[in-house]
C-alpha positions as CSV (number, residue, x, y, z in Angstrom):
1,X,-85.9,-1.1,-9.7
2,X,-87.4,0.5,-6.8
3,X,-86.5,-2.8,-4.4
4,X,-83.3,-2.7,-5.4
5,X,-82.4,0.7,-4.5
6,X,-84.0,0.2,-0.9
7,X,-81.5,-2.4,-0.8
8,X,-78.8,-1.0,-1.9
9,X,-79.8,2.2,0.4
10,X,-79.9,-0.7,3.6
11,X,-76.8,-1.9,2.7
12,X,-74.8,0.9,2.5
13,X,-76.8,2.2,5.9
14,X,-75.6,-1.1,7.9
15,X,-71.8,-0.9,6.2
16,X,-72.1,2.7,7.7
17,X,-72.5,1.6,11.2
18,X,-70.6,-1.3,10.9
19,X,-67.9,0.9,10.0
20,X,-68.5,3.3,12.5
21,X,-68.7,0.7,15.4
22,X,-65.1,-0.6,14.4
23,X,-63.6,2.7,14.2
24,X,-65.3,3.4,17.7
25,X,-64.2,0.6,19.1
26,X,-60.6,0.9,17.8
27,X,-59.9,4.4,18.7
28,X,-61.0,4.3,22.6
29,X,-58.7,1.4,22.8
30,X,-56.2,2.2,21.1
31,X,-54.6,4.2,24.2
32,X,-52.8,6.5,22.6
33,X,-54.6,9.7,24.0
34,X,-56.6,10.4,27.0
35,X,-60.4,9.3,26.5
36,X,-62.9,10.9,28.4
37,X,-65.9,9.4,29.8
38,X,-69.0,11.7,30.8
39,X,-71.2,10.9,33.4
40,X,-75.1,11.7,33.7
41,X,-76.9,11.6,36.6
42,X,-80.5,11.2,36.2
43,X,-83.4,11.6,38.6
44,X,-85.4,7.7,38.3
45,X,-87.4,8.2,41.2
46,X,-88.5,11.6,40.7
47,X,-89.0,12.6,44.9
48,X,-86.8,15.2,46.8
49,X,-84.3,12.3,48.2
50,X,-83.3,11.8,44.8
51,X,-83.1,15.5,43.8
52,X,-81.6,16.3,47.2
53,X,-78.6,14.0,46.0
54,X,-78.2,14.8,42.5
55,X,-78.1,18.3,43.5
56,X,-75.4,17.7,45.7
57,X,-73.3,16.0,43.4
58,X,-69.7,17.2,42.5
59,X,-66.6,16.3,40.5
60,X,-64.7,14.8,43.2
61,X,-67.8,12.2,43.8
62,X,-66.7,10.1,40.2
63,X,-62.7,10.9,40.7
64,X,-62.1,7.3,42.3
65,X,-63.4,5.7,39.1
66,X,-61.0,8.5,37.1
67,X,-58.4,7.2,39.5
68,X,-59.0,3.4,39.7
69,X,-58.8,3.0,35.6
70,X,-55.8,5.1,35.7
71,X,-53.7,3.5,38.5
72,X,-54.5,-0.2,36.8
73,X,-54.0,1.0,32.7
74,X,-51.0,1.8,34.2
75,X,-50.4,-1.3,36.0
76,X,-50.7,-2.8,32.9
77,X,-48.0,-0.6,31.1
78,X,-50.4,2.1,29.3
79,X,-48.1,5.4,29.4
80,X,-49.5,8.0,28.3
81,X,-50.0,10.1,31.7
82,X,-53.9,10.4,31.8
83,X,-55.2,7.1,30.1
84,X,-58.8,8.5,31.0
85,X,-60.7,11.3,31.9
86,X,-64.2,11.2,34.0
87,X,-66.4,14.1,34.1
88,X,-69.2,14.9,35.9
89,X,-71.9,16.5,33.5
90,X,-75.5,17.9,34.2
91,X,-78.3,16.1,35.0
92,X,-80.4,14.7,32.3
93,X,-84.5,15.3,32.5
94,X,-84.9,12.6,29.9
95,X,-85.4,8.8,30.9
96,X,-83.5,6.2,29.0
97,X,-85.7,4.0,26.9
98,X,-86.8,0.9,29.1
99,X,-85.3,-2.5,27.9
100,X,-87.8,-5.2,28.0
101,X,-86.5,-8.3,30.1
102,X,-88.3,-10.5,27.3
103,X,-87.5,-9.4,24.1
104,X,-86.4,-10.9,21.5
105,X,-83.7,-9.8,19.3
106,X,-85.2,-7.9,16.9
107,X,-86.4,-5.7,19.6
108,X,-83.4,-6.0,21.7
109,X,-81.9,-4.4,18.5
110,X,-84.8,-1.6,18.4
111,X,-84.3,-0.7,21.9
112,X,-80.5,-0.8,21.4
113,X,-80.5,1.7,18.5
114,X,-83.1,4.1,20.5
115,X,-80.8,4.1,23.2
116,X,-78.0,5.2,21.2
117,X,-79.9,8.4,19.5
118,X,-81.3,8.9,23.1
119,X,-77.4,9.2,24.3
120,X,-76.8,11.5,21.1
121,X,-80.0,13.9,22.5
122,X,-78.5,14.2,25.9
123,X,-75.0,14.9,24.9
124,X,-76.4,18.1,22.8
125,X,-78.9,19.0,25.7
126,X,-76.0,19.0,28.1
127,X,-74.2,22.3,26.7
128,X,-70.5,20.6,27.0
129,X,-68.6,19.0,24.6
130,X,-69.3,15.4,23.7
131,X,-67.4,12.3,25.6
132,X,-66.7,9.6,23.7
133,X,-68.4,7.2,26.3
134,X,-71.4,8.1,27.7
135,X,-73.0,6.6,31.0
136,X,-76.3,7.6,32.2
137,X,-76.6,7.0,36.3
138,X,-80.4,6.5,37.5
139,X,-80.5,7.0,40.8
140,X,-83.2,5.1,43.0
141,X,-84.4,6.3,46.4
142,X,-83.1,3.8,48.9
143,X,-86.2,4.4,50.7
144,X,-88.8,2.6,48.2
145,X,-86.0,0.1,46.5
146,X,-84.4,-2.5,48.0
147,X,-82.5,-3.8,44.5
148,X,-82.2,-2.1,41.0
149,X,-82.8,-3.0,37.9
150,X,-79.7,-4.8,35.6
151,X,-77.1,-2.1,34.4
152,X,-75.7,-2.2,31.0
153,X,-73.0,-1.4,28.9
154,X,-72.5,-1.4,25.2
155,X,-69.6,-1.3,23.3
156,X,-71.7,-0.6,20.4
157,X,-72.0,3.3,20.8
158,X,-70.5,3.4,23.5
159,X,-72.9,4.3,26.2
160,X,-73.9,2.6,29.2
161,X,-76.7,2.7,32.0
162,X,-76.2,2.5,35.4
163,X,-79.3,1.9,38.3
164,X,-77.6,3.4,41.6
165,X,-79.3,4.6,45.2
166,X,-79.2,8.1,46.0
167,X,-77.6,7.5,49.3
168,X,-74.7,9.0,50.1
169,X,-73.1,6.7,51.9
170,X,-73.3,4.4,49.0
171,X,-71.4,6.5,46.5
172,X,-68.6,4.4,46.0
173,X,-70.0,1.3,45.8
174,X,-72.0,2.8,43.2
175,X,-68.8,3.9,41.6
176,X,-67.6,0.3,41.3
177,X,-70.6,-0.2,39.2
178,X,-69.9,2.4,36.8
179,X,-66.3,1.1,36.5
180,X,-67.6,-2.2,35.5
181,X,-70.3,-0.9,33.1
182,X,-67.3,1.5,31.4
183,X,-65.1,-1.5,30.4
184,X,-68.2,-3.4,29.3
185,X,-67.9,-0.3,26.9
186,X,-64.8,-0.8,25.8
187,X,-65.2,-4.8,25.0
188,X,-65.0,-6.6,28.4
189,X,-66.8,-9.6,29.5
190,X,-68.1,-10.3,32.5
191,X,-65.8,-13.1,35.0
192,X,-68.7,-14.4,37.3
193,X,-71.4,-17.4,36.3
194,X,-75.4,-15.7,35.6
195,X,-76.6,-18.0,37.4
196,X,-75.5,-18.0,40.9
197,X,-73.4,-14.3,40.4
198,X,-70.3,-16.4,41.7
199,X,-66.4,-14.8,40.6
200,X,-65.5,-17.5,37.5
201,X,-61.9,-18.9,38.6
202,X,-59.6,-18.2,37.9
203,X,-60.8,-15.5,35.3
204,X,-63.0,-13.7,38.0
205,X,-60.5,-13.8,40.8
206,X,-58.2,-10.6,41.7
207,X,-55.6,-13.2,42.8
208,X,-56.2,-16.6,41.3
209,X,-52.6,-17.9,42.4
210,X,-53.3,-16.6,46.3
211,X,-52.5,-19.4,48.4
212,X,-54.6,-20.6,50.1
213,X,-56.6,-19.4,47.8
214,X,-59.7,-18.1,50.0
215,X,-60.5,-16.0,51.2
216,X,-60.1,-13.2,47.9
217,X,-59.5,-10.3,49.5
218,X,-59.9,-8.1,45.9
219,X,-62.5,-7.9,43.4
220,X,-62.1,-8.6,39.8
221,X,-64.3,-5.8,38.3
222,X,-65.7,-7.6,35.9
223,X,-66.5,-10.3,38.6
224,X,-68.4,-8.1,40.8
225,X,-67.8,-10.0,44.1
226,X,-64.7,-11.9,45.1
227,X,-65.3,-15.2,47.2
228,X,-64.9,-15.4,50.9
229,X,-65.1,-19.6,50.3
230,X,-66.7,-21.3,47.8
231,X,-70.4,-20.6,49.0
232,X,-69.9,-17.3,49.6
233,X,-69.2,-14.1,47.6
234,X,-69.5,-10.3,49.0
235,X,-69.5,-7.5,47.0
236,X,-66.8,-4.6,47.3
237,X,-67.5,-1.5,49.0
238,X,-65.1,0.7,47.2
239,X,-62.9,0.5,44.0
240,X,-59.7,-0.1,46.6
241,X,-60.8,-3.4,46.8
242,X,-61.1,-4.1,43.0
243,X,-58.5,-4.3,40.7
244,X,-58.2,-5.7,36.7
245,X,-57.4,-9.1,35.9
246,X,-55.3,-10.1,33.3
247,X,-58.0,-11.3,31.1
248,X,-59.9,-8.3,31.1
249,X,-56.8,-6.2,30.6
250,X,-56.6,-8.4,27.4
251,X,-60.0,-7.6,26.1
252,X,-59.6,-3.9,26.5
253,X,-55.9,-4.3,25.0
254,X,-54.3,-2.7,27.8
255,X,-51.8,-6.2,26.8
256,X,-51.5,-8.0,24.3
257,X,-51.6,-12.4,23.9
């Protein structure tokens, strides 16, 4: 009796999220209404370069990425007049929970759903109303790291996080980051091979039809880097040079098949 009502009681529990991640994923692509995106910087390395920065931090450092979504959703034909909206909010005192590079998927799934109640605790801590997508930016001191940690996205919950320098000449590449870690949010893929981090063609390329066709002078965002030749791929230094590609527009339903 007992065992059946702990199922039952699982059951309706996993029909509750999977219901919940549908409906999440269908309204903030439905674009039909502006959907806002919050943005929490959080001190990683704990020294005064880090909380020099974050301190410094204003709105108008995360209006390119409010900008760059905008100016392609409506590239793509979106028309409602603010397709999204990116706010600056507080810093967060809490540290994500760590994802272990070797887990398997039972505890991928563990660290997943901690990372989802984590986001839920920092919304409420944060004394503003609740985005619907949530991305927390770690900042590293430059100083002490020369590369960051893998960020992630989820579409499941909607949250993503983001390893970025505290530097400020580096604000905008670490914008172009956060762009790409947003529309892994809402469903996109990423264009460029794990392996070697080369653009996928013609999936990963800003202009697959350029003739000749290299050097790229854009970045997919889901790509990352656009390719100089074949050997060699650079990474953009602002969202000017990226754009989305038609594939990714597809994912995100900004078109349709």
């Amino acid at each position: 009796m007992w065992r059946k009502v702990r199922i039952l009681i699982l059951l309706l529990i996993l029909g509750i999220a999977a219901y919940s991640n549908w409906y999440d994923q269908l309204s903030t692509t439905d674009w039909d209404e502006t959907l806002y995106i919050g943005v929490f910087p959080i001190d990683d390395a704990d020294n005064e370069v880090t909380r020099d920065y974050i301190a410094r931090l204003t709105p108008d450092r995360v209006a390119d990425i409010e900008q760059f979504l905008n100016r392609e959703a409506h590239r793509y034909g979106v028309t409602i007049n603010r397709p999204v909206r990116v706010d600056l909010y507080p810093p967060v005192e809490e540290k994500p929970p760590e994802r272990d590079s070797d887990a398997n998927l039972l505890q991928n799934m563990w660290w997943s759903l901690k990372l989802r109640m984590y986001a839920r605790r920092a919304v409420r801590a944060s004394g503003k109303p609740p985005p619907q997508i949530r991305v927390f930016v770690r900042y590293h001191d430059p100083s002490f790291t020369r590369s960051v940690p893998h960020s992630v996205g989820m579409q499941k919950g909607l949250v993503g996080v983001v390893h970025a320098f505290a530097d400020r000449t580096m604000t905008r590449t670490n914008n172009v980051v956060i762009a790409h870690e947003i529309l892994h949010t809402l469903g996109a893929s990423d264009k460029y091979d794990p392996e070697t981090l080369a653009p996928l063609f013609p999936i990963g390329y800003a202009e697959p039809e350029r003739e000749p066709l290299h050097p790229q002078v854009l970045t997919e965002v889901m790509a990352g880097r656009y390719a100089i030749d074949t050997q060699t791929f650079e990474i953009p230094d602002t969202l000017d040079e990226v754009l989305v590609g038609a594939a990714t527009a597809l994912e995100i339903r900004w078109s349709k098949p």
